[in-house]
C-alpha positions in Angstrom: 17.0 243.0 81.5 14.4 242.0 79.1 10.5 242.4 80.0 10.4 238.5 81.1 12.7 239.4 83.8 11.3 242.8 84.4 7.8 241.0 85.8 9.3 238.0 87.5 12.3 240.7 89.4 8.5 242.4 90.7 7.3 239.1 91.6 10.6 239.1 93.7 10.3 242.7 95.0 6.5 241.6 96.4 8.2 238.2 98.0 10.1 240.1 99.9 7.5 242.5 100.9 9.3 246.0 99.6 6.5 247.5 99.7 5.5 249.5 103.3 7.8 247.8 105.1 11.1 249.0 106.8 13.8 247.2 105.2 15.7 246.3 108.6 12.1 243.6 108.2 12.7 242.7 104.6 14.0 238.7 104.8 14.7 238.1 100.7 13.7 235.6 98.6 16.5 234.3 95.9 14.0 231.9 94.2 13.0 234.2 91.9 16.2 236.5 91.6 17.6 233.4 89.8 15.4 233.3 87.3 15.0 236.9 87.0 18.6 237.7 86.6 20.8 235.6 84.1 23.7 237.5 85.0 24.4 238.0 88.1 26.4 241.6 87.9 22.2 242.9 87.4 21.4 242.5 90.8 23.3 243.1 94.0 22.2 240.4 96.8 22.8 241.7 100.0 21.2 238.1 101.3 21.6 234.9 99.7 19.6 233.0 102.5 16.1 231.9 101.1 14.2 233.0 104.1 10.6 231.7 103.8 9.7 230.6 100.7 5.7 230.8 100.7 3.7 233.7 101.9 5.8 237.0 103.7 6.3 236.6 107.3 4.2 239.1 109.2 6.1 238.9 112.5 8.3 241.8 112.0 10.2 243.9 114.5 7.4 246.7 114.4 4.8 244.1 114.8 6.3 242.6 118.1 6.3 246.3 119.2 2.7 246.4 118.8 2.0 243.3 120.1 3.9 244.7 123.6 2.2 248.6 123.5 -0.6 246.6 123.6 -0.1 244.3 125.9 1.0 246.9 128.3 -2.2 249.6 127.8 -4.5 247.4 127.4 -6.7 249.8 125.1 -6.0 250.0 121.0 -5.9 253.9 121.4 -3.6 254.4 124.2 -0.9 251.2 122.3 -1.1 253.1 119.1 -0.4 256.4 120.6 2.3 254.8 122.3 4.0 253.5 119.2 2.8 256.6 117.4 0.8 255.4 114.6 -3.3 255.5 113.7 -5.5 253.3 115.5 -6.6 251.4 112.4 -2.8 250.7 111.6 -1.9 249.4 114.4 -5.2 247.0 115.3 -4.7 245.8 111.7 -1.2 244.6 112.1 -2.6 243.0 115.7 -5.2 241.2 113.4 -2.6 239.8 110.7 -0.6 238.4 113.5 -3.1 236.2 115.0 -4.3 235.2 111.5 -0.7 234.1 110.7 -0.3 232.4 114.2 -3.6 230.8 113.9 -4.4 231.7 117.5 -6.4 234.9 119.7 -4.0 237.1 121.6 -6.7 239.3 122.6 -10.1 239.5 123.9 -11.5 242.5 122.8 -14.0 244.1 124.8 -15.9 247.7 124.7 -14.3 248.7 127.2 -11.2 247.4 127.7 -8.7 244.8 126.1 -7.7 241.6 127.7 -4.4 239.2 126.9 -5.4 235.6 126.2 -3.1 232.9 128.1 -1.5 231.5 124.8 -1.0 235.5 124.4 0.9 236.7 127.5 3.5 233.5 126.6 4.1 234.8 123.6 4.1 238.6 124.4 7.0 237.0 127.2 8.9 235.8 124.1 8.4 239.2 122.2 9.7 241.1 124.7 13.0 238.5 124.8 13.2 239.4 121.0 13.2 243.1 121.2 15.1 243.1 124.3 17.8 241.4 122.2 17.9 243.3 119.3 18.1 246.6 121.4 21.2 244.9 123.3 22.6 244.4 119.1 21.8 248.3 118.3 24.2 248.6 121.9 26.8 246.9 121.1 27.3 248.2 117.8 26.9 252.1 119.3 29.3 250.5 121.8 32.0 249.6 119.1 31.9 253.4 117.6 32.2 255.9 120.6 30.0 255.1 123.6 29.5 259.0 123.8 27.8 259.6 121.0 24.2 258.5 120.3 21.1 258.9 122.3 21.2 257.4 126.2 18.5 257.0 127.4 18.1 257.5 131.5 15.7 257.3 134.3 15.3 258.7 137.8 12.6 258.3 140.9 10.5 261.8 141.4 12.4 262.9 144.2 15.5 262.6 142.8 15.6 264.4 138.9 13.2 267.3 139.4 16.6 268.3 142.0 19.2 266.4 140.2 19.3 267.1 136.3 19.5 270.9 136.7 23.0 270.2 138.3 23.8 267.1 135.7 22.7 268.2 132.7 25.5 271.0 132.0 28.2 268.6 133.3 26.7 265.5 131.0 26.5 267.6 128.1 30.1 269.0 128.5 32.0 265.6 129.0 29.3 264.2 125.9 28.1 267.4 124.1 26.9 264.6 121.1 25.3 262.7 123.2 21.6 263.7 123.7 20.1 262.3 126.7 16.0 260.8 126.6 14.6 261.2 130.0 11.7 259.1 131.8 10.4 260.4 135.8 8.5 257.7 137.0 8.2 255.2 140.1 11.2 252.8 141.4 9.2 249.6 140.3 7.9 251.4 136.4 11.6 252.5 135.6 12.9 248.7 137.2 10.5 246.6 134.2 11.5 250.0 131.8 15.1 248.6 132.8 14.4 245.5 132.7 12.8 245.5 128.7 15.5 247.8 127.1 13.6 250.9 127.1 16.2 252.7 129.8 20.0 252.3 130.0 20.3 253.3 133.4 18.0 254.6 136.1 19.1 256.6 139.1 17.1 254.9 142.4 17.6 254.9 145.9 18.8 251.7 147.5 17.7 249.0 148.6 17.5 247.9 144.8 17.8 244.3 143.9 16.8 242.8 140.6 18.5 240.1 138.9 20.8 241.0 135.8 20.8 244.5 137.1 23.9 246.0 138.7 24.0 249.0 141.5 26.7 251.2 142.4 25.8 253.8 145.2 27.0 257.4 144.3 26.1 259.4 147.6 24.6 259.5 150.7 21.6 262.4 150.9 20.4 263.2 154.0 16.3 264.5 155.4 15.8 267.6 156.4 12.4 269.0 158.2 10.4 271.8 156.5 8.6 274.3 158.5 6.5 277.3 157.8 8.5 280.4 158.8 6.4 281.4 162.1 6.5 277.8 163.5 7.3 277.2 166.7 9.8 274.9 165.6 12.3 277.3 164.0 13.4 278.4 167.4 15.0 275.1 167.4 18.7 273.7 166.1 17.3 270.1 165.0 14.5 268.5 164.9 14.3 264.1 166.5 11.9 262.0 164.2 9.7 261.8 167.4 8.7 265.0 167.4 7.1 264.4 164.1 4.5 262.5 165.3 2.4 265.2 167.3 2.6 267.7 164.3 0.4 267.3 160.8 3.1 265.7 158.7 2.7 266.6 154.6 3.9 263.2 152.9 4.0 261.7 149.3 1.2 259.6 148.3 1.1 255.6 149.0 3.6 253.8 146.9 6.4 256.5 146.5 9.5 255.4 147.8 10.3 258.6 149.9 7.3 257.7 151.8 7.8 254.8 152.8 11.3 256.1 153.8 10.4 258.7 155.9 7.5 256.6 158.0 10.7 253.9 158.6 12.4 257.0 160.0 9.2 258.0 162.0 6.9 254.6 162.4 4.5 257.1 165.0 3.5 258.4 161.8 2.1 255.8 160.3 -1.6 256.9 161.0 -3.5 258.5 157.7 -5.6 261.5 158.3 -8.0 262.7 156.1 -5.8 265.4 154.8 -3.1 263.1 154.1 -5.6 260.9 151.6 -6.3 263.9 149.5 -2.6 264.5 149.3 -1.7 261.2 146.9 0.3 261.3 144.1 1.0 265.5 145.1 4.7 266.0 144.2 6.9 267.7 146.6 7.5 270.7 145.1 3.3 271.0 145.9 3.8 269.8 149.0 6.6 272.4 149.8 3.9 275.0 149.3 1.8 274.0 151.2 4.1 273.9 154.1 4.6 277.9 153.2 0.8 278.5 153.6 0.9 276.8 157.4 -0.5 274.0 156.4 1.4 271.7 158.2 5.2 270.7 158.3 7.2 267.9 155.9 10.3 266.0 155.7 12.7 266.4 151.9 15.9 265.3 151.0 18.5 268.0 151.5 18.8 268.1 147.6 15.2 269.7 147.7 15.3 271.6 150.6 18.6 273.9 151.2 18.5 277.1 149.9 14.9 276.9 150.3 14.7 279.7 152.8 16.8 281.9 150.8 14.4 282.0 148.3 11.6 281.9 150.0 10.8 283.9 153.4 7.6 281.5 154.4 9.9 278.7 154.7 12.4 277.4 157.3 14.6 274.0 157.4 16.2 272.4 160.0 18.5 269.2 160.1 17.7 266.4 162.1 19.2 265.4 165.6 22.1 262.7 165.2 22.3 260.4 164.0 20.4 262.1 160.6 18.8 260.1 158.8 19.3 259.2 154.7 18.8 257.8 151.7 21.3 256.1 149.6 21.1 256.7 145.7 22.6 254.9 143.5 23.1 254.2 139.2 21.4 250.8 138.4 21.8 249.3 134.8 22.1 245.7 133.0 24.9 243.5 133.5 24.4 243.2 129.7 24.7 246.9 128.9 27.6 247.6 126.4 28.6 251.3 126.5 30.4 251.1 130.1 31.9 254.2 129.4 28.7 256.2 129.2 28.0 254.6 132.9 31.7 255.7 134.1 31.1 259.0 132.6 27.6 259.6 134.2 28.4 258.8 137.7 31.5 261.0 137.8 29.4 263.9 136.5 26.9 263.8 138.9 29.6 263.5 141.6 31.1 266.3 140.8 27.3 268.3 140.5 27.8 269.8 143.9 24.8 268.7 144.9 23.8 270.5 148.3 23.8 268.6 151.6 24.7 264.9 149.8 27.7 262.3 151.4 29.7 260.9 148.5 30.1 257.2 149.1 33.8 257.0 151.2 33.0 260.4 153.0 32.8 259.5 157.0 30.4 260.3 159.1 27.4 258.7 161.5 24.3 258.5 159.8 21.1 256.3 159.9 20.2 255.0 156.3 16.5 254.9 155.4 15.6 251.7 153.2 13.0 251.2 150.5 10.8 248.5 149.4 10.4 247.8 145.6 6.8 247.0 145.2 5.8 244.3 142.9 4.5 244.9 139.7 1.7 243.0 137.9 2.6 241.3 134.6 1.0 242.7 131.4 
């Protein structure tokens, strides 16, 4: 290659933006590889396509991703932290992408940052993109061994803190290359994590209905009452959901599904004392201590409450009368998703965790199943 070729092959290098940018973004330029290289055996083209022939295209992958961090926290820290880049970086790439679509996506404020209309339509369209390409990444992991790779799973707060220490050792002995990224959170924050791509499956309790997204119920887990070891309670075999009512019942914070299940079970209980306000957002593992101080008394799924008193003297459980009520939980993923194995494998794991006190789906027996209401969630 002589030095004529040498300058116009970097004219070609800086059309197709080499330089800084990952090269699943890099859309090549031929126009000048034709003139640069005379013969052809110089140059290996991956991509003949002539992709853009003016100025490089600024709306890569990792740009979109940006664009939706933001869009989500609102605030340029929080979205880069997110994406796990600097501030500057990131509000730089948010300032070449309006420049190129010619249009505000953002209003910035001190103290906050707000979407502009044109902006949540295409931050809509963004999250289509990246949803798609995720569901690419899928189906190629798919076509190798679905048990190998990262999988990515969520589950409600009153389900994983009790689940995974059962799961984990079976998951990682039917997959042991198969490392598994897990999110806690809320039934309506791991529904949109769904939803986006950002989860493969999430672990809920039913009701669950969201379209594209398919349920299949794994067990039945019933409630149990927690008392304090002295109360007058323990003298009893099981306790009715009436009885509930005239005690100070310890309960989750407004919004958590268990809640909301355990007032359907006991509607006398729907009055808020002042103690119950400063109790939002508590988990129940703080709640559980609490009952072992005398505080008051609380309702858990059996998965979190027997062997309690085995371990802990303050504490005593007892079933409810019949019918006992419970909740129904279930694996939830996109019709979409590619690596059905993975699912398959995942739900006969956890059926055979032992879990204490649950039903397997097909087991008989009278029970009264509590439901739970998805709440909405804004739009970012």
């Amino acid at each position: 290659m002589d030095s004529t070729n040498t300058v116009i092959a970097s004219e070609a290098i800086q059309c197709w933006g080499y330089a800084g940018v990952p090269k699943n973004n890099i859309l090549p330029c031929v126009k000048h590889l034709d003139k640069a290289f005379s013969n052809k055996n110089d140059v290996t083209i991956r991509d003949t396509t002539c992709y853009n022939m003016g100025a490089p295209n600024l709306m890569t992958l990792t740009y979109l991703r940006y664009l939706l961090a933001l869009a989500r926290e609102k605030h340029f820290g929080r979205a880069a932290e997110r994406c796990r880049v600097s501030q500057p970086t990131l509000s730089v790439a948010i300032k070449k992408l309006e420049e190129e679509l010619g249009i505000l996506l953002f209003e910035r404020a001190a103290s906050e940052v707000r979407i502009t209309e044109a902006g949540r339509h295409i931050v809509t369209q963004a999250e289509k993109v990246l949803t798609a390409v995720n569901h690419i990444h899928e189906i190629a992991a798919a076509g190798k061994d679905p048990l190998v790779g990262s999988f990515r799973m969520g589950a409600i707060y009153t389900i994983g803190p009790y689940l995974l220490p059962h799961l984990i050792p079976k998951v990682h002995q039917r997959a042991p290359r198969m490392p598994l990224v897990i999110q806690e959170n809320y039934t309506a924050h791991l529904a949109e994590a769904l939803k986006r791509g950002e989860l493969d499956v999430i672990i809920i309790s039913l009701p669950f209905t969201e379209p594209g997204i398919v349920t299949q119920p794994l067990y039945d887990e019933p409630f149990r009452v927690l008392l304090p070891a002295q109360h007058p309670w323990v003298k009893k075999k099981e306790i009715t959901p009436e009885m509930l009512a005239d005690e100070q019942l310890l309960l989750l914070g407004a919004g958590n599904c268990f809640r909301d299940q355990v007032l359907e079970v006991c509607p006398e209980c729907q009055s808020v004392s002042d103690l119950q306000r400063t109790l939002e957002g508590s988990s129940l593992e703080t709640i559980r201590h609490m009952v072992s101080t005398g505080l008051g008394v609380t309702v858990l799924p059996s998965t979190a409450a027997d062997g309690l008193e085995a371990n802990n003297p303050l504490l005593k459980v007892r079933p409810f009368a019949h019918p006992e009520p419970v909740r129904r939980i279930a694996l939830a993923w996109r019709v979409t998703y590619p690596r059905g194995g993975v699912v398959d494998m995942l739900r006969m794991a956890i059926l055979s965790s032992s879990l204490p006190g649950v039903h397997p789906i097909g087991s008989t027996s009278t029970r009264k199943e509590a439901s739970c209401k998805l709440p909405e969630l804004q739009s970012p």
